[in-house]
N, C-alpha and C positions, 0 to 999 in steps of 0.2 A: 267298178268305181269305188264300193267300199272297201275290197281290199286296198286298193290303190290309197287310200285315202289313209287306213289304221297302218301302213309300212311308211306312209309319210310322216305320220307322227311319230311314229317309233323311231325313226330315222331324225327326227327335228329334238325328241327329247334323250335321245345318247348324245344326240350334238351337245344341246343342252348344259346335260351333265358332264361331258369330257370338257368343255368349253370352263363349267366353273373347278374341275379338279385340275388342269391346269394351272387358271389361273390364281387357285391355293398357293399351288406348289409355286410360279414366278414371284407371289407379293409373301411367302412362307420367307422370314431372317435364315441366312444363311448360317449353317449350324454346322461346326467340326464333326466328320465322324468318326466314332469312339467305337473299335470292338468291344460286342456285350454278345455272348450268348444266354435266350431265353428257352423256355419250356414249361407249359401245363399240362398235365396228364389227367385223367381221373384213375384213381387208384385202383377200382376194380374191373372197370373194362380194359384200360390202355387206353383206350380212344385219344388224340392228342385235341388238346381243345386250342393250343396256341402256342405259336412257337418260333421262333427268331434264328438261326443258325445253329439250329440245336446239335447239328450232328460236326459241328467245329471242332476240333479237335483243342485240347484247352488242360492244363494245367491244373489238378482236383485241388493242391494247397489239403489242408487237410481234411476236407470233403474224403480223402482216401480213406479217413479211419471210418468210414461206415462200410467199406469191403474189408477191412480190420474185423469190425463188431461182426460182418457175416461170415466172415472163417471162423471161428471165434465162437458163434454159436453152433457152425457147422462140427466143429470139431467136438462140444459138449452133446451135438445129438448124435454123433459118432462115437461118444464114451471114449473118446480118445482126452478129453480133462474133466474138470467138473467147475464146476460153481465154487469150488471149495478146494480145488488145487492150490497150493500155496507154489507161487513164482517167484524169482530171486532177482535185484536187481545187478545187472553185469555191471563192468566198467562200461562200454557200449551206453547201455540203456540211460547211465550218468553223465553219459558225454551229450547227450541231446541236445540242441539249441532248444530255447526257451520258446512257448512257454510248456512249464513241468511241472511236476509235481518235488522235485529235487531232493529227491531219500539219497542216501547214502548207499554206496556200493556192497551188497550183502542184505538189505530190507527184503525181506518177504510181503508178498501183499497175496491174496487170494484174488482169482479169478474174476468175483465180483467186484471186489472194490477196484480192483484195475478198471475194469467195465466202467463203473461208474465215476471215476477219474477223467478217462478217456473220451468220457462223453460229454460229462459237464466244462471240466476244465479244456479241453483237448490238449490233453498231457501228454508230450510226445516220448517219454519216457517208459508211459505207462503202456503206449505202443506198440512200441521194439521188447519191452518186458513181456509183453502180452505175446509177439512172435516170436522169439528164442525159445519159449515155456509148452509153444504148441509144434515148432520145426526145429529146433535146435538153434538154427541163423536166421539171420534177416532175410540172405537171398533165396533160403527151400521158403520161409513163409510168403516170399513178394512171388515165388513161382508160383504157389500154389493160387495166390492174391488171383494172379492176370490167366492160368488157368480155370477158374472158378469164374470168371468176369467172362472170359467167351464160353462157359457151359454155361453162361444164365444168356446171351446172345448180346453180351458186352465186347463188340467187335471192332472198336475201337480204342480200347482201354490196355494198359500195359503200367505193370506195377515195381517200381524196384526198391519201395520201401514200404513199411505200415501207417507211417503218419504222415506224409505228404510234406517233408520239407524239401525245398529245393533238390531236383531233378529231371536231368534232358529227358530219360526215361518213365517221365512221373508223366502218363497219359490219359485223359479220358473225353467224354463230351458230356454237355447237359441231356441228350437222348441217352446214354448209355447210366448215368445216374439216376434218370426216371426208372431205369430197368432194375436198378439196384435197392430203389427206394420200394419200387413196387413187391420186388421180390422177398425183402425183410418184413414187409406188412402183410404179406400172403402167407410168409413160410414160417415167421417167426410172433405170430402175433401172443403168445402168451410171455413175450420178453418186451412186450413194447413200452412198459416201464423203463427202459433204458433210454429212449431216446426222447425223453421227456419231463424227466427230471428236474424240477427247477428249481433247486440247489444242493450242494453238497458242503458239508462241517468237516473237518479235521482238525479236533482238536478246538482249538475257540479262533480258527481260519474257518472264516465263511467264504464260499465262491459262488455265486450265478450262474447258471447258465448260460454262456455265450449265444447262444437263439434269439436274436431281440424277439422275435416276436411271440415267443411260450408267454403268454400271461397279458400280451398287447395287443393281440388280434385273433378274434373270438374264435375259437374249433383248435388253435393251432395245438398239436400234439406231435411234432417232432423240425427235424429232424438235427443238422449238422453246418455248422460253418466251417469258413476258409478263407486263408489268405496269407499270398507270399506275391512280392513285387510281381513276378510276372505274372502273376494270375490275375491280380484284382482280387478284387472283394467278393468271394463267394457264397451260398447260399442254398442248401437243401431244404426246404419248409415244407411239411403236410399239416394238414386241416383238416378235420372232419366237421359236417353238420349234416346231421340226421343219419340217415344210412348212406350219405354222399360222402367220398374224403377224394382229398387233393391233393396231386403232387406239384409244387412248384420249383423249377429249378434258374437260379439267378449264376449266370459267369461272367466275371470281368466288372461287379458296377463300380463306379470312382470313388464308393465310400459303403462305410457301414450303415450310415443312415439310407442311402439311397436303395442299399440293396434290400432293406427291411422294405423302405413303403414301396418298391419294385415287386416284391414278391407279396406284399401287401395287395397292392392290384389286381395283382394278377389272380388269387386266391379271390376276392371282392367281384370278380369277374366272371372266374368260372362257377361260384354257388347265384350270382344272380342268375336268372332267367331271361336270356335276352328273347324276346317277341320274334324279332325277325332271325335267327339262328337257323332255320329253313332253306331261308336263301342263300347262306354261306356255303360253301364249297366244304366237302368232306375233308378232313384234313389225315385220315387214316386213324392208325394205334402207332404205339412207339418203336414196334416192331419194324413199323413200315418204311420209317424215316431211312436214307440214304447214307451211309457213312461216306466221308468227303477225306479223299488221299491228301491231306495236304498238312501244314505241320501249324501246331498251334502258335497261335499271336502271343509274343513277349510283349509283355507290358511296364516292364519295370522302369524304363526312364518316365513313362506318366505317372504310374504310383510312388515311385521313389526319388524320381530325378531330382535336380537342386530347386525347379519351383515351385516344390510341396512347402506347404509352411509346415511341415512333419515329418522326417525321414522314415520311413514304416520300414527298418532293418528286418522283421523278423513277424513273425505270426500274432506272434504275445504284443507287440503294438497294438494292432485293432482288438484282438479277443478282449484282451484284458480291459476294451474302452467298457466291454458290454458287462465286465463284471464286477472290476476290482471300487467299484464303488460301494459294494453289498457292506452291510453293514448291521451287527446281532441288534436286535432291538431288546435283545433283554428278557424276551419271552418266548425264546425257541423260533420267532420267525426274523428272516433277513427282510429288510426295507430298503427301499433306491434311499442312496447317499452320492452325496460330493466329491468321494474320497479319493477320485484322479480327474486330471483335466481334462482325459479322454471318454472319459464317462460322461461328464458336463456336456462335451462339445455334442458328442448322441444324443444327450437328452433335449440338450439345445436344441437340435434339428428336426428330431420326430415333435419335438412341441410346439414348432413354428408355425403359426395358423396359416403362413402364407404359403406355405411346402407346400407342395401338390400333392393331396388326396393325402396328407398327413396325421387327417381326422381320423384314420382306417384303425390307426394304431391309438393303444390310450396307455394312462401311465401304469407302469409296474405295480402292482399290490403287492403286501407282505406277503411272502411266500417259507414253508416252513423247510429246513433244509432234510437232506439224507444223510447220515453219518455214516463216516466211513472213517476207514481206520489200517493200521498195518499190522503184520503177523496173521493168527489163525484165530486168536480169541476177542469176544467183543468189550470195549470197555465199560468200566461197571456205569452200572445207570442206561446204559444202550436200550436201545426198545425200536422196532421200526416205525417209521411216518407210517400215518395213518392212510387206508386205501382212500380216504376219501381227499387228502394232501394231495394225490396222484393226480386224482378225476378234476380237481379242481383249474386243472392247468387248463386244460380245457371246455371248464364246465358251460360258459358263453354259449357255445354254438354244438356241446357233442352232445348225443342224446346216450344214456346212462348205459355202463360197459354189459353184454349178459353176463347175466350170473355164471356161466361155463367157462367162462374164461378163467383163466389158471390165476393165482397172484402172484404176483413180483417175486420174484426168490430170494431167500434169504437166508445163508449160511446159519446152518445149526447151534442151539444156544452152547454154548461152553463156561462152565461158570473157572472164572476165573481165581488164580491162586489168592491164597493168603500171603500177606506181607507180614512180616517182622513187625 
């Protein structure tokens, strides 16, 4: 009888609750569905804490130049360049579609300031610079790119260029970019000054970092965006707080605001502590995830079609909404400014109190830039940002770097010629 009695209820309250998740889902407004692939990682197990189609095959946009940045340092801990190899830039590297850093054919730049180009601006110049300097061409470096991607167990991923502009063969998924993201924070962490950067000077040209969220939501400390009409709006973001860091990975969302406070939650998510987390189903490591044979979703008549009120032609559309506002304040640091429409429109949207979970993100503070420069020598007055410019980017939520950690590199002083 008292069995009988506790399988009755058990039985009366799955009715229950099937009864009211139903009927969610019949009085839930019917809603278009949008390809978006999601992903949460934690950085030092894998473990996947959340994850939406992750193993979709999907279009990096220039999400590619962080398997750029890892050939790149692979080839400097192979002593195959250095930090201080001066690269040249080709006809090629000139011809890039925007957005670039636009030298002249013949510029020399060094190994780091490309790096640091490439990261803040996503200089697709600086790119292809960066792969002719370490393989000769474009196609031994994109070999090497999708070679390196399945020895790291990127087995979905296929590379035929360094920056991620428009191509068939331009493959990856958001599980194969947790793998990439994890493996530059394991293997590279005394460069992880590059991918955190929040700003770069050339000259009395200040640039942002394209990240919205370095400096808008607490721990964040890296990583890389993207976007080219088929892809959408993409998004590599890690967080650190405490000894916890995060990798969150955002594909396909319909804007740059959305994919900030997207990956905003998602990060907001995995450092809370959910009570019941117990009950949830294991969700594996990112290892575990299934690669899916099937061909990535073109996006480009929803991002680009004719009833965008913005045609987004090219990369530098969106990047530049996130930067080309920056503006010297006069005292060595940049401050949020007005100075494009597509800046406004961002700011506009992450400050909407009525956005959902908006509040995640706050506004930009002055932030002091990196100077960087072309040739081999520094210009006079040079000096580096301070280590603690660095930590600041994430000082909210990271708890202070150890002392053993290496510091930022920085090409050798050279005191520069006399002039006439």
């Amino acid at each position: 009888m008292y069995s009988f009695r506790v399988s009755a209820f058990g039985t009366a309250f799955a009715s229950f609750i099937l009864g009211a998740i139903v009927t969610a889902v019949v009085a839930a407004p019917a809603t278009p569905a949008r390809a978006e692939a999601t992903l949460l990682v934690d950085a030092g197990s894998g473990k996947v804490l959340q994850q939406h189609d992750a193993t979709q095959p999907w279009y990096p946009a220039s999400l590619s130049k962080l398997m750029t940045l890892y050939v790149t340092f692979s080839a400097i801990r192979e002593r195959r360049i250095t930090f201080d190899t001066l690269c040249t830039v080709s006809h090629n590297a000139a011809a890039q579609a925007p957005t670039k850093m636009g030298f002249p054919v013949g510029t020399q730049v060094t190994v780091d300031n490309a790096i640091k180009m490439m990261m803040v601006k996503s200089a697709n110049d600086m790119a292809v610079m960066l792969s002719e300097c370490i393989d000769g061409t474009i196609d031994n470096f994109a070999q090497e790119m999708t070679d390196t991607a399945h020895r790291l167990g990127m087995s979905e991923s296929n590379f035929v260029n360094p920056n991620g502009l428009p191509a068939d063969g331009q493959i990856t998924s958001a599980r194969d970019l947790a793998m990439l993201a994890r493996a530059l924070i394991r293997e590279f962490p005394q460069y992880s000054f590059y991918w955190h950067i929040p700003a770069i000077q050339f000259g009395r040209r200040i640039v942002r970092n394209y990240n919205p969220l370095l400096g808008r939501y607490p721990g964040t400390n890296g990583m890389k965006t993207g976007f080219i009409c088929a892809s959408g709006f993409n998004l590599v973001a890690t967080a650190q707080r405490g000894n916890k860091e995060l990798i969150a990975v955002v594909l396909g969302a319909p804007s740059g605001a959305a994919r900030a406070v997207k990956a905003a939650e998602m990060l907001e998510g995995g450092f809370t502590q959910n009570p019941l987390s117990w009950l949830l189903p294991s969700l594996g490591t990112v290892n575990d995830l299934k690669p899916l044979d099937v061909s990535p979703p073109d996006l480009k008549d929803e991002m680009c079609g004719p009833h965008r009120k913005r045609m987004q032609q090219a990369e530098e559309d969106d990047e530049e909404a996130g930067a080309a506002g920056a503006s010297d304040s006069g005292n060595g640091t940049v401050s949020t400014g007005d100075a494009s429409p597509q800046f406004s429109i961002l700011l506009s949207a992450l400050r909407d109190p009525k956005a959902r979970n908006a509040n995640l993100l706050t506004d930009l503070g002055p932030v002091t830039p990196v100077v960087v420069y072309t040739g081999p020598t520094r210009p006079p007055g040079w000096k580096p940002a301070p280590r603690a410019v660095h930590k600041r980017v994430a000082a909210a939520g990271k708890s202070p770097e150890p002392k053993s950690k290496q510091a930022p590199h920085q090409p050798p002083a050279v005191k520069p010629k006399a002039t006439p």
